[in-house]
C-alpha positions in Angstrom: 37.0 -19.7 49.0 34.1 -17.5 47.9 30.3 -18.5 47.3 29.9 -17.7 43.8 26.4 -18.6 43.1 23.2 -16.9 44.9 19.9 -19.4 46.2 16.6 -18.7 44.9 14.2 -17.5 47.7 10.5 -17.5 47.4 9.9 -14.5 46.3 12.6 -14.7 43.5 9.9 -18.1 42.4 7.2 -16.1 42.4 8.3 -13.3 40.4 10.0 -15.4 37.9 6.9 -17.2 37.7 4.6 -14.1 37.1 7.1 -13.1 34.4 7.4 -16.3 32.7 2.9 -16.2 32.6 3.9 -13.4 30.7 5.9 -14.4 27.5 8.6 -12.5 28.2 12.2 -12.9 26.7 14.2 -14.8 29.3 16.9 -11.9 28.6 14.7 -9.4 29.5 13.5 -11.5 32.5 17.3 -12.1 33.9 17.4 -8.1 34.2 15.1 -8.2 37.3 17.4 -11.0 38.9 20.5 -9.0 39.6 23.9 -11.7 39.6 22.4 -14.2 37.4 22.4 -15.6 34.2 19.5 -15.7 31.4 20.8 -19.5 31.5 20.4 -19.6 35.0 17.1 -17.8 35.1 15.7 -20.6 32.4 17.4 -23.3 34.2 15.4 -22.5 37.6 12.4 -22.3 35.8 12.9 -25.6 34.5 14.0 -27.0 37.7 10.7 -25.1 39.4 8.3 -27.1 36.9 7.5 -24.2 34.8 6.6 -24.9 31.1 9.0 -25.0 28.5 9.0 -22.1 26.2 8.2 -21.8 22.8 9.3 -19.8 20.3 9.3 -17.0 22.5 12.1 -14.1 21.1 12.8 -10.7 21.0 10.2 -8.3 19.4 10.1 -8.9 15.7 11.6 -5.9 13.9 12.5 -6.5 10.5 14.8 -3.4 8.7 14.0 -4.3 5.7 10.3 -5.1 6.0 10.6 -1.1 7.6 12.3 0.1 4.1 9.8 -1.7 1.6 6.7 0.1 3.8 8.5 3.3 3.2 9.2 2.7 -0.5 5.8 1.3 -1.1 4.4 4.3 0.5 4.8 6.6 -1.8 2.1 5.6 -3.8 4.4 3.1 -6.7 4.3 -0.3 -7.9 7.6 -1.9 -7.2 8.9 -5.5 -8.0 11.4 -7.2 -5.5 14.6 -6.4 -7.3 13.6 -2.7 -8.0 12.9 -3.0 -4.1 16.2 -4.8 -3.4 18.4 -2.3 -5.5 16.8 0.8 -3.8 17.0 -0.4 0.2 20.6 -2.3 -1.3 19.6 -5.6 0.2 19.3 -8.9 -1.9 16.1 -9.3 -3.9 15.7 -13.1 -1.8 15.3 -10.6 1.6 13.0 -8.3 -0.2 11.1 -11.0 -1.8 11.2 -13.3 1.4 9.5 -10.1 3.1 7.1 -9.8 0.5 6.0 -13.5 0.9 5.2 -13.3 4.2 3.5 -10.5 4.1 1.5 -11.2 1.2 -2.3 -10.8 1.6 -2.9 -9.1 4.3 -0.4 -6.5 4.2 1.5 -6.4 0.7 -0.7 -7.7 -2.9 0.2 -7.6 -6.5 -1.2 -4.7 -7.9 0.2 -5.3 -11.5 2.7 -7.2 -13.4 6.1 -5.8 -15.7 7.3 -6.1 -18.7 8.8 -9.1 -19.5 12.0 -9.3 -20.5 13.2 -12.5 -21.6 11.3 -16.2 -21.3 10.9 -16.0 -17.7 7.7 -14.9 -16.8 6.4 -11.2 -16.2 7.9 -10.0 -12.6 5.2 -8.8 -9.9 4.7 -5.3 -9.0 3.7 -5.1 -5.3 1.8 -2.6 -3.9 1.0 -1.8 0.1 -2.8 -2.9 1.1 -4.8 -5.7 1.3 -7.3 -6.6 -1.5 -7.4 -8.6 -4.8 -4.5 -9.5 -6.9 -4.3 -8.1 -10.6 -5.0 -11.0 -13.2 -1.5 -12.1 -14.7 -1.1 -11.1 -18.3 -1.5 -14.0 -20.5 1.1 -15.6 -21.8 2.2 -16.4 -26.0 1.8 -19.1 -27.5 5.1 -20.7 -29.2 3.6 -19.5 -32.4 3.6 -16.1 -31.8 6.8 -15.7 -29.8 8.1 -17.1 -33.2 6.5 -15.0 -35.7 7.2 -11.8 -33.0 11.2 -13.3 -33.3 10.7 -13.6 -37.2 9.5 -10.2 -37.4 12.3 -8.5 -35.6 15.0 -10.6 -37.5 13.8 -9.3 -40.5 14.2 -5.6 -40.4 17.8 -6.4 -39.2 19.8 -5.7 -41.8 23.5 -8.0 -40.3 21.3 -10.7 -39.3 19.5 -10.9 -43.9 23.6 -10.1 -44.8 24.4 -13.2 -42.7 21.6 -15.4 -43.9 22.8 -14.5 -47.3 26.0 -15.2 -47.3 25.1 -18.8 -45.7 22.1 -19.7 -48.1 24.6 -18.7 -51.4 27.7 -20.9 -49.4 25.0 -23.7 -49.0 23.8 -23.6 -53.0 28.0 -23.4 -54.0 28.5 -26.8 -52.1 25.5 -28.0 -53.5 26.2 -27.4 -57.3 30.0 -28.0 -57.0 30.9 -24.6 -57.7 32.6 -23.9 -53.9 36.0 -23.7 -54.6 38.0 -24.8 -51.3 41.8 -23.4 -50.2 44.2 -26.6 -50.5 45.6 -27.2 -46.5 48.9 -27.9 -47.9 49.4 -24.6 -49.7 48.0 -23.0 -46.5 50.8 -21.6 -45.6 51.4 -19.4 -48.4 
């Protein structure tokens, strides 16, 4: 039967050593070790006494970290589902890449229109610096006077209120004349 499995020599320690001073990736490290493992690499260096490793990974790259730089580039204000629809990721992935970003890299350089009670989306913008002030938000009262208002000059909207306020005043006085069920079908 074959050996299978190589011993570790002193020199192997040392340079595993030197390269595990150095934060490398334990994949990357196993490519200087020719027949073994990245598990078998970390195992020795656990069995050798070495540290354990923190989160120690592959270089960060994120793609779609890359695509917002290069949309934001250009010199617009972007919010995270403008973002989202133009690299066609989900606005959570551009918006988790704005968060962490936010403040050194990435700031909110203006706000949208709002479009329904939520409040008004960010508009991001590349660069470091202060925030713009959020826009101030309606009172109750005037988001019902603005809703009043706009009813109004809809002409369906007065025909239906009519037609209800004169069906309320014919139950009222008596004058509503109803269909009788059992002639229905008539």
């Amino acid at each position: 039967m074959k050996k299978t499995w190589k011993a570790w020599i002193e020199a192997d320690d040392a340079l595993l050593r030197e390269h595990w001073k150095a934060d490398a990736p334990v994949k990357d490290i196993a490519r200087d070790f020719p027949g073994r493992s990245p598990a078998a690499v970390q195992k020795h260096a656990i069995d050798i006494g070495l540290p354990a490793r923190g989160n120690v990974r592959r270089p960060k790259y994120y793609p779609v970290w890359e695509g917002i730089k290069l949309e934001l580039a250009k010199g617009r204000m972007l919010s995270a589902d403008e973002l989202a629809r133009r690299l066609k990721v989900t606005p959570r992935a551009a918006l988790k890449n704005l968060t962490i970003r936010y403040g050194t890299e990435v700031r909110v350089a203006g706000y949208g229109p709002v479009m329904t009670r939520a409040p008004a989306p960010r508009l991001w913008k590349l660069g470091s610096g202060p925030d713009a002030p959020p826009p101030i938000r309606k009172s109750k009262r005037e988001i019902n006077r603005d809703y009043n208002r706009r009813v109004r000059k809809d002409p369906e909207f007065c025909l239906r209120e009519e037609q209800t306020r004169r069906l309320r005043y014919a139950e009222k006085t008596g004058k509503l004349i109803r269909r009788d069920p059992a002639a229905a079908w008539i």
